[in-house]
VEXZAVEX-137582 format. One record per residue (C-alpha): chain; residue in one letter; residue number from 1; x, z, y. Coordinates in pm, 1 decimal. Layout:
(A; a; NUM; (X; Z; Y))
...
end
This chain:
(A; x; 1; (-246.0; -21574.5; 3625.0))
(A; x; 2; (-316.7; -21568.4; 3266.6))
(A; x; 3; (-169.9; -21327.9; 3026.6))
(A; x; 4; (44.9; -21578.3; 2861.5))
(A; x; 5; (174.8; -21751.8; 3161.8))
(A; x; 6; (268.9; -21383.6; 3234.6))
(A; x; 7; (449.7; -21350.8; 2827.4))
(A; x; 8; (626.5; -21747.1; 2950.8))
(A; x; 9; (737.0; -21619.3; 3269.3))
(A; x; 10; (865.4; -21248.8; 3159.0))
(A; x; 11; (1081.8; -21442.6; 2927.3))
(A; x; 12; (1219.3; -21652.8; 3171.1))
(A; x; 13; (1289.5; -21349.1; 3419.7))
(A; x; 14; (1491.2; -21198.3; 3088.8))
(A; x; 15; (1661.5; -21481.8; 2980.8))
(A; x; 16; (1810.3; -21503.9; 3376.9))
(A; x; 17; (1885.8; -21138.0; 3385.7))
(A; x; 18; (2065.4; -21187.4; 3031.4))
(A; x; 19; (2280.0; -21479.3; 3127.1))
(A; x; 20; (2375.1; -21319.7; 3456.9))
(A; x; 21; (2476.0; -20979.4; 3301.8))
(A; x; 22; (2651.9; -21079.2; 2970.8))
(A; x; 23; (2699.3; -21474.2; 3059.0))
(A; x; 24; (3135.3; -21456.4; 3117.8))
(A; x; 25; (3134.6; -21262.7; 2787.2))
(A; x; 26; (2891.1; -21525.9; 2603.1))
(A; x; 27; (3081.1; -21792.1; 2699.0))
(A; x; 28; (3445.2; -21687.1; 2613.8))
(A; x; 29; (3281.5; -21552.4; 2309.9))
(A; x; 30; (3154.4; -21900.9; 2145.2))
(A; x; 31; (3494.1; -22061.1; 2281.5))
(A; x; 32; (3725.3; -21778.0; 2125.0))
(A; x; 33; (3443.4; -21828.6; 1792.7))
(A; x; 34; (3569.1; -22185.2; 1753.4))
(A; x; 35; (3891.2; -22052.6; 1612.1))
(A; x; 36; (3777.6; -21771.5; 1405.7))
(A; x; 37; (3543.5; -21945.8; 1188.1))
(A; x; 38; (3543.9; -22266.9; 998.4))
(A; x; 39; (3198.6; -22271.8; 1098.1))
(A; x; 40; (3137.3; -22296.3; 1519.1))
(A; x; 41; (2865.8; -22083.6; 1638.5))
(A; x; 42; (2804.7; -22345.4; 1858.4))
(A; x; 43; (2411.2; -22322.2; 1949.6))
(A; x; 44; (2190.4; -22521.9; 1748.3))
(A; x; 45; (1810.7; -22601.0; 1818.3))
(A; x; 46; (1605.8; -22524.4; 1500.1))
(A; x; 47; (1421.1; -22877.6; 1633.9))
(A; x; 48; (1066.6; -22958.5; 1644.2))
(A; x; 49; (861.3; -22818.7; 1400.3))
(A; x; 50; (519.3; -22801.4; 1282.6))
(A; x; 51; (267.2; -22570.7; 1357.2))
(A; x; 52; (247.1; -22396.4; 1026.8))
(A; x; 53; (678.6; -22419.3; 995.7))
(A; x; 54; (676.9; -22259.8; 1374.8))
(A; x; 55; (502.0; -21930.6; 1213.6))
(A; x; 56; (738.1; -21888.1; 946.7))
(A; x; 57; (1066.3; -21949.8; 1155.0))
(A; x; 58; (1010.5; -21696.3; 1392.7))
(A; x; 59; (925.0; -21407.9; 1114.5))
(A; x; 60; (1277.4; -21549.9; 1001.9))
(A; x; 61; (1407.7; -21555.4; 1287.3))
(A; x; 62; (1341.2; -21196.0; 1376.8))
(A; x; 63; (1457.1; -21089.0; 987.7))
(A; x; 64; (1812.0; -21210.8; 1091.7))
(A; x; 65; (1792.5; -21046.1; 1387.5))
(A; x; 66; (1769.7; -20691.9; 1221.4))
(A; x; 67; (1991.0; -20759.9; 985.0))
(A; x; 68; (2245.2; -20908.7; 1290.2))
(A; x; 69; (2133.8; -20531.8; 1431.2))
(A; x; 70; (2217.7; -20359.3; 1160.3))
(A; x; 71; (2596.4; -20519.9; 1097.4))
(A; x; 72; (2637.1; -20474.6; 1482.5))
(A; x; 73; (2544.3; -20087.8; 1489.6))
(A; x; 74; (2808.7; -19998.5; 1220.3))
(A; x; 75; (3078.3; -20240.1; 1301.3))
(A; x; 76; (3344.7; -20121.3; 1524.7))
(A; x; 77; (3222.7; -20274.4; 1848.4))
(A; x; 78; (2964.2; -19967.6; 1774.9))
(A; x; 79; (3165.1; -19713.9; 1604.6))
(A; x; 80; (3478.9; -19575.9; 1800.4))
(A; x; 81; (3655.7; -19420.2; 1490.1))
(A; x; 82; (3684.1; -19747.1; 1306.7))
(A; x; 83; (3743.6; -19933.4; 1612.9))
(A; x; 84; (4096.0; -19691.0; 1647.4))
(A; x; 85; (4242.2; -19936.2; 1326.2))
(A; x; 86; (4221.1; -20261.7; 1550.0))
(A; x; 87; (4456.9; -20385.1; 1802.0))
(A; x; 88; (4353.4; -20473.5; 2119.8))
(A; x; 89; (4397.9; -20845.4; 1995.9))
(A; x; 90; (4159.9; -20767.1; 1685.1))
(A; x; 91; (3926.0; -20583.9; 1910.0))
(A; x; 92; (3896.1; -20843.5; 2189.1))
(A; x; 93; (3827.5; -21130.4; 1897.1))
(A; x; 94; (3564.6; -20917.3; 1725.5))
(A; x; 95; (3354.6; -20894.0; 2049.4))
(A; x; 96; (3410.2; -21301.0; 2123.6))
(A; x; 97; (3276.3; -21376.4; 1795.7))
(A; x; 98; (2979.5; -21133.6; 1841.9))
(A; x; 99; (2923.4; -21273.5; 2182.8))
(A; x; 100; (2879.0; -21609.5; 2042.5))
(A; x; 101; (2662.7; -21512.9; 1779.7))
(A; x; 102; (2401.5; -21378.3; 1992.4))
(A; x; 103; (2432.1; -21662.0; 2223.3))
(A; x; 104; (2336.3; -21894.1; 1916.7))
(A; x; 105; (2060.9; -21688.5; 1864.3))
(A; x; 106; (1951.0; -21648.7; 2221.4))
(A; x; 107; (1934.3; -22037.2; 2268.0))
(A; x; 108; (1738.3; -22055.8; 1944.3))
(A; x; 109; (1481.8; -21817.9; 2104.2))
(A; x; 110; (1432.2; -22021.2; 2369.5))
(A; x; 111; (1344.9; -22356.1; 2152.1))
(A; x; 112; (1118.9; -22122.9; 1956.0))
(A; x; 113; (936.6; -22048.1; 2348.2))
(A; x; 114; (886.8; -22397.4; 2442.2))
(A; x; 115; (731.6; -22456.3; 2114.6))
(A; x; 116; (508.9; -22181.4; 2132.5))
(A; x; 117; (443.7; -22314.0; 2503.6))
(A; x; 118; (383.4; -22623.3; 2347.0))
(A; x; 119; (106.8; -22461.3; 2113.2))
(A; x; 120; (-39.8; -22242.4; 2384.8))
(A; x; 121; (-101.9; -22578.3; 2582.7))
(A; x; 122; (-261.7; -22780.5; 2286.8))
(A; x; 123; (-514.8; -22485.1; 2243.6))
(A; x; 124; (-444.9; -22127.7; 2391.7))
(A; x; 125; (-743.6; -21949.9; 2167.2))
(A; x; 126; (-635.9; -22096.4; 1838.5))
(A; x; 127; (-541.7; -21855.4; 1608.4))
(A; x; 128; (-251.1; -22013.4; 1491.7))
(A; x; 129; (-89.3; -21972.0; 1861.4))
(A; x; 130; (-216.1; -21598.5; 1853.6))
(A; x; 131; (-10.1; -21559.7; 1566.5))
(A; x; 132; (251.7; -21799.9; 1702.3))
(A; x; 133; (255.2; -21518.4; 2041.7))
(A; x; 134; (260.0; -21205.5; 1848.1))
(A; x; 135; (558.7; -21346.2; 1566.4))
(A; x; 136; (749.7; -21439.6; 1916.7))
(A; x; 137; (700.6; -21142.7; 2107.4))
(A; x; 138; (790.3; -20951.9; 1842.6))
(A; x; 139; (1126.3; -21165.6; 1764.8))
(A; x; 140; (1202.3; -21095.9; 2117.4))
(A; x; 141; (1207.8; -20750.6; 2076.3))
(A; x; 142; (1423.7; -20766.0; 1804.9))
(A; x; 143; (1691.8; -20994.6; 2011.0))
(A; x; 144; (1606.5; -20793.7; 2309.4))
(A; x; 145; (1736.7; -20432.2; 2156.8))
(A; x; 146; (2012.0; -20649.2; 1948.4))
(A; x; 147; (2142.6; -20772.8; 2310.0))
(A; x; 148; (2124.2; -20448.0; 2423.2))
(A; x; 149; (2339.0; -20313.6; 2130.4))
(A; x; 150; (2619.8; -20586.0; 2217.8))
(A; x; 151; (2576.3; -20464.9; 2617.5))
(A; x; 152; (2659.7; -20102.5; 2503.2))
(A; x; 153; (2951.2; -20165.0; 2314.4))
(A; x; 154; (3312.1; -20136.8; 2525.0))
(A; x; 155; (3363.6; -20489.7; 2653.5))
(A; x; 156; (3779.4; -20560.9; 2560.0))
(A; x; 157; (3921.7; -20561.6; 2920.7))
(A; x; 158; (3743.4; -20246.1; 2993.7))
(A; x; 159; (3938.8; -20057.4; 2763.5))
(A; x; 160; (4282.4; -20201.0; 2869.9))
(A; x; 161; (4480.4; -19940.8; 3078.5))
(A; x; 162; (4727.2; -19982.1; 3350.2))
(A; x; 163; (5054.4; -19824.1; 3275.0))
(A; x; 164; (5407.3; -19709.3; 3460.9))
(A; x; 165; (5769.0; -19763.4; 3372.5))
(A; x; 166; (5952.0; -19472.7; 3537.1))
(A; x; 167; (6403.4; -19419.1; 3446.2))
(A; x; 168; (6445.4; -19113.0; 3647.3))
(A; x; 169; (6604.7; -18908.1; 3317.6))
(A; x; 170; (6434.0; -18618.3; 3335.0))
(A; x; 171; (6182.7; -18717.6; 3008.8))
(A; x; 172; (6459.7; -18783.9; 2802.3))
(A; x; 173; (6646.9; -18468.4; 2936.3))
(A; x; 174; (6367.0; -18275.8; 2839.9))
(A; x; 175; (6323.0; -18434.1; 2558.5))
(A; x; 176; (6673.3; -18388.5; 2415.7))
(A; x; 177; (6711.1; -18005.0; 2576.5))
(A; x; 178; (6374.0; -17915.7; 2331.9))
(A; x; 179; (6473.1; -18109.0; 2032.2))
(A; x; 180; (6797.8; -17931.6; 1993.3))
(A; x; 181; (6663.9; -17589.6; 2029.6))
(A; x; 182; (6334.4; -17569.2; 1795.8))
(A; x; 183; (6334.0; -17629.7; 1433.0))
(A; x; 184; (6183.7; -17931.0; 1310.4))
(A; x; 185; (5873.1; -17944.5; 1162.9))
(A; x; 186; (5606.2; -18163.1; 972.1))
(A; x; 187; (5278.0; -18075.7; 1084.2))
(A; x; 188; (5180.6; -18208.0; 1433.6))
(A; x; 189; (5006.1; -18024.1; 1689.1))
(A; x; 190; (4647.8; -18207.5; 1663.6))
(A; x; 191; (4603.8; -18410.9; 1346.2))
(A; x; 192; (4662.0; -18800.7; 1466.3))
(A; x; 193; (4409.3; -18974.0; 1187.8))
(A; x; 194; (4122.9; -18712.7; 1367.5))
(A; x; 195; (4185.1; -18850.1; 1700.4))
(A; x; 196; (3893.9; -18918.7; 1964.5))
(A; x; 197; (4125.7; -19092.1; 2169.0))
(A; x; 198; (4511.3; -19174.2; 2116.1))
(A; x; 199; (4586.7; -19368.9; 2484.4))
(A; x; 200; (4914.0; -19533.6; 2555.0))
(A; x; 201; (5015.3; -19365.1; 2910.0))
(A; x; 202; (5386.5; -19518.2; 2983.8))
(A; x; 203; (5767.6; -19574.6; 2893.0))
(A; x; 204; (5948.6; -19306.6; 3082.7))
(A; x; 205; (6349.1; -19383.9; 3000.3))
(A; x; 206; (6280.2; -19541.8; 2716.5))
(A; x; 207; (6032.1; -19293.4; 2559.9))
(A; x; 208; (5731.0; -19387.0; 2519.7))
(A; x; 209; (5449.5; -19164.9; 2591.0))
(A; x; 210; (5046.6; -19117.9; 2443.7))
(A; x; 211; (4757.0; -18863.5; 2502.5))
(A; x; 212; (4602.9; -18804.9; 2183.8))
(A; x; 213; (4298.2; -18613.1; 2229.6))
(A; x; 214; (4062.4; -18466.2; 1918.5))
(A; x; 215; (3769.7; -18253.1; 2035.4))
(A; x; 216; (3821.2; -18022.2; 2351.4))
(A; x; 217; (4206.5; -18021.2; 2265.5))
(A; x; 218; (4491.1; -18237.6; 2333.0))
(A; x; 219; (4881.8; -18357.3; 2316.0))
(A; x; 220; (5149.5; -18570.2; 2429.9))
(A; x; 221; (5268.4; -18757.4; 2107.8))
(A; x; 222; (5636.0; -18941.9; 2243.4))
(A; x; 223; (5842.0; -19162.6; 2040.0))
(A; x; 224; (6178.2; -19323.7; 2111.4))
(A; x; 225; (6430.8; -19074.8; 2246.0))
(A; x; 226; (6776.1; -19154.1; 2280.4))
(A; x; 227; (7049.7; -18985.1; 2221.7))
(A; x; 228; (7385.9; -19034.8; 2332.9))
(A; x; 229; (7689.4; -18999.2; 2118.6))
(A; x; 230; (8052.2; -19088.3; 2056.2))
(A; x; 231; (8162.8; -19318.0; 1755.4))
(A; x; 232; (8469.3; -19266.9; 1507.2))
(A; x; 233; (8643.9; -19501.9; 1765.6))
(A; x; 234; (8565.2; -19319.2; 2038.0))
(A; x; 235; (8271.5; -19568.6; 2215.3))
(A; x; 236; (7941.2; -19427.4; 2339.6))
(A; x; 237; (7681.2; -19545.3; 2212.4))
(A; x; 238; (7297.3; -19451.1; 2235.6))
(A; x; 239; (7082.6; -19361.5; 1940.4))
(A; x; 240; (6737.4; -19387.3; 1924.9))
(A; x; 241; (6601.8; -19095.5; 1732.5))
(A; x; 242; (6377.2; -19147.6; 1423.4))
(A; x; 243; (6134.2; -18909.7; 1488.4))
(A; x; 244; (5788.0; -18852.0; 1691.0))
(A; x; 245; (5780.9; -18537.5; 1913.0))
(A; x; 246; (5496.4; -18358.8; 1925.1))
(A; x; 247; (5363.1; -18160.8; 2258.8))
(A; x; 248; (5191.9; -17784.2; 2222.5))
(A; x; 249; (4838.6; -17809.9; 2250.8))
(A; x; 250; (4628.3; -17763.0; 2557.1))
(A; x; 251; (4288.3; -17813.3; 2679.3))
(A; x; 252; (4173.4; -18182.6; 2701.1))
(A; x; 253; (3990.8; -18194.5; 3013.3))
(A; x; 254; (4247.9; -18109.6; 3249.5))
(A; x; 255; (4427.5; -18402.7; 3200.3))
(A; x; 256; (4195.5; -18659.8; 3192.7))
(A; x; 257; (4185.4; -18768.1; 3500.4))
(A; x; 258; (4585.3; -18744.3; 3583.5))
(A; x; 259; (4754.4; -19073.9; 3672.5))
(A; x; 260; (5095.6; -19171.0; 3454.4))
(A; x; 261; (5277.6; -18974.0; 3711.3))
(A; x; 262; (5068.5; -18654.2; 3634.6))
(A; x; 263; (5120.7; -18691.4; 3268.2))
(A; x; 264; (5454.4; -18705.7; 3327.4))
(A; x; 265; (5502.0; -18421.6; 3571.6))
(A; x; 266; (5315.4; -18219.0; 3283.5))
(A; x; 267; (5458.9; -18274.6; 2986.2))
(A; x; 268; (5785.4; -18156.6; 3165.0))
(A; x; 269; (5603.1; -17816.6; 3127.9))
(A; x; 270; (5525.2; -17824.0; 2786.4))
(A; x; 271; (5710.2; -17742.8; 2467.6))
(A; x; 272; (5792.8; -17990.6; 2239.6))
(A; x; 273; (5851.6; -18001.8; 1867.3))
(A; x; 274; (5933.9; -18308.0; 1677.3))
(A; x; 275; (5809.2; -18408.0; 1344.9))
(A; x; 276; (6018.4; -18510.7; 1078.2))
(A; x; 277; (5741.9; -18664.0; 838.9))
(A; x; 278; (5713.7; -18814.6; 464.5))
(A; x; 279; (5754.6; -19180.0; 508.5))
(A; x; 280; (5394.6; -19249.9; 424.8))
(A; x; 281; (5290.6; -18998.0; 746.3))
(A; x; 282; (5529.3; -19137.1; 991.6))
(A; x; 283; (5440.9; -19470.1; 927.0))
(A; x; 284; (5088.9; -19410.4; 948.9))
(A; x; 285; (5186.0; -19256.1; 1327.4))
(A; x; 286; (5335.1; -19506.6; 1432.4))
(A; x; 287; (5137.4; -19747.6; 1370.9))
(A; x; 288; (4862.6; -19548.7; 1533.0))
(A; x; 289; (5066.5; -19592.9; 1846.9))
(A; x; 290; (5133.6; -19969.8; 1806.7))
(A; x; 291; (4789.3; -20018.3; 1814.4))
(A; x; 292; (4711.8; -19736.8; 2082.7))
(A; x; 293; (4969.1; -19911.3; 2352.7))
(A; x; 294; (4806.3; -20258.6; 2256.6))
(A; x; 295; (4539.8; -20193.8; 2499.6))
(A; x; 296; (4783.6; -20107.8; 2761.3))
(A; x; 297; (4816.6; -20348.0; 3048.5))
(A; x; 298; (5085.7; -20353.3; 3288.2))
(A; x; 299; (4975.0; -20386.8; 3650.2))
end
């Protein structure tokens, strides 16, 4: 077997390994793209061209691939800090449209191999198809590592987590037992615009709880405590308290592989302070939990 029946059939052998691995992503990606863009990324052949066009479209080809590279590697498919300012929604469309972008691009690479094919068969020691090979193979690299990139980055249902509703009371006991004892103050255990990781664990009577994590240290951040309380005429009602409540710090890696019920069963152990913030801060919070218990599925 020749060397470039070898290059044809190595890139058939990737091209089945890439559908196979990514393909479900790819193809809810360029549905999912419709919508998002005025402009589909529906695949489009770059069509027959000449010999001397076929040269310069594949140096093109691979200069849009870099720059595709570069957008991808600091975009927050890539980058976990920015990705913490998207919903789950946001995240999950980002990664469609991505996914359809690169399966544009993949199906262009394969017009761009028949037509080399097409050159190699006309005359396979021309230099023109010698130039043809080397602009291909190295367009495939470029698409190869920018595939890889995409493969790397968190797929959207991967980073959804199951979660528990649990009314047993003793959560909000705790909860209400703490908050009337300490004095309240305004800066937080760990620092919630540093986090690593803010996760969305469960509502336990009506509070809902989240790990933040920053570095080797961590906290239970819980938000919607209710209070009960008699009215001027005498009815109970229940209040929901305005404030976030704040765990003490401990060490992040013994928790991170508890279940909801774990969490739970700890943060009964813990004490708790709540934060009574500037209106700037607490909003920022919580919306730093709306977005956390977006990726929270219920099972």
């Amino acid at each position: 077997m020749t060397r470039d029946v070898k290059l044809c059939d190595a890139h058939l052998r990737t091209s089945v390994l890439l559908l196979g691995r990514s393909g479900l992503w790819l193809l809810r990606g360029m549905a999912l793209a419709l919508l998002l863009f005025s402009q589909p990324f529906l695949a489009q052949s770059p069509g027959a061209l000449s010999e001397a066009e076929l040269l310069s479209a594949l140096r093109s080809f691979k200069s849009e691939i870099d720059e595709m590279q570069k957008q991808l590697s600091t975009s927050p498919l890539s980058q976990q800090t920015t990705r913490r300012a998207l919903r789950y929604e946001d995240y999950s469309a980002l990664y469609a449209s991505w996914s359809g972008r690169i399966q544009e691009r993949y199906v262009a690479l394969n017009s761009y191999y028949e037509q080399v094919n097409r050159v190699y068969r006309a005359n396979a020691h021309s230099k023109l198809y010698l130039d043809a090979r080397r602009a291909y193979v190295d367009a495939k690299a470029s698409f190869d590592a920018l595939s890889a990139t995409l493969d790397q980055c968190a797929k959207p249902e991967d980073l959804r987590a199951p979660t528990i509703v649990v009314t047993d009371g003793r959560l909000n006991t705790h909860l209400t037992k703490m908050v009337s004892t300490v004095n309240t103050e305004t800066k937080p255990a760990v620092d919630i615009s540093q986090a690593d990781e803010l996760r969305y664990i469960g509502k336990f009577d009506a509070v809902e709880l989240y790990l933040l994590v920053h570095g080797a240290t961590a906290c239970y951040v819980m938000y919607g405590l209710h209070e009960r309380k008699v009215d001027a005429d005498g009815q109970v009602i229940d209040e929901v308290d305005s404030r976030v409540v704040f765990s003490r710090a401990f060490i992040a890696n013994t928790v991170q592989s508890f279940t909801p019920q774990d969490h739970l069963d700890h943060v009964l152990k813990l004490d708790l302070t709540p934060v009574q913030a500037q209106i700037e801060t607490w909003r920022f919070i919580t919306e730093s939990l709306a977005r956390a218990k977006s990726y929270a599925r219920g099972d």
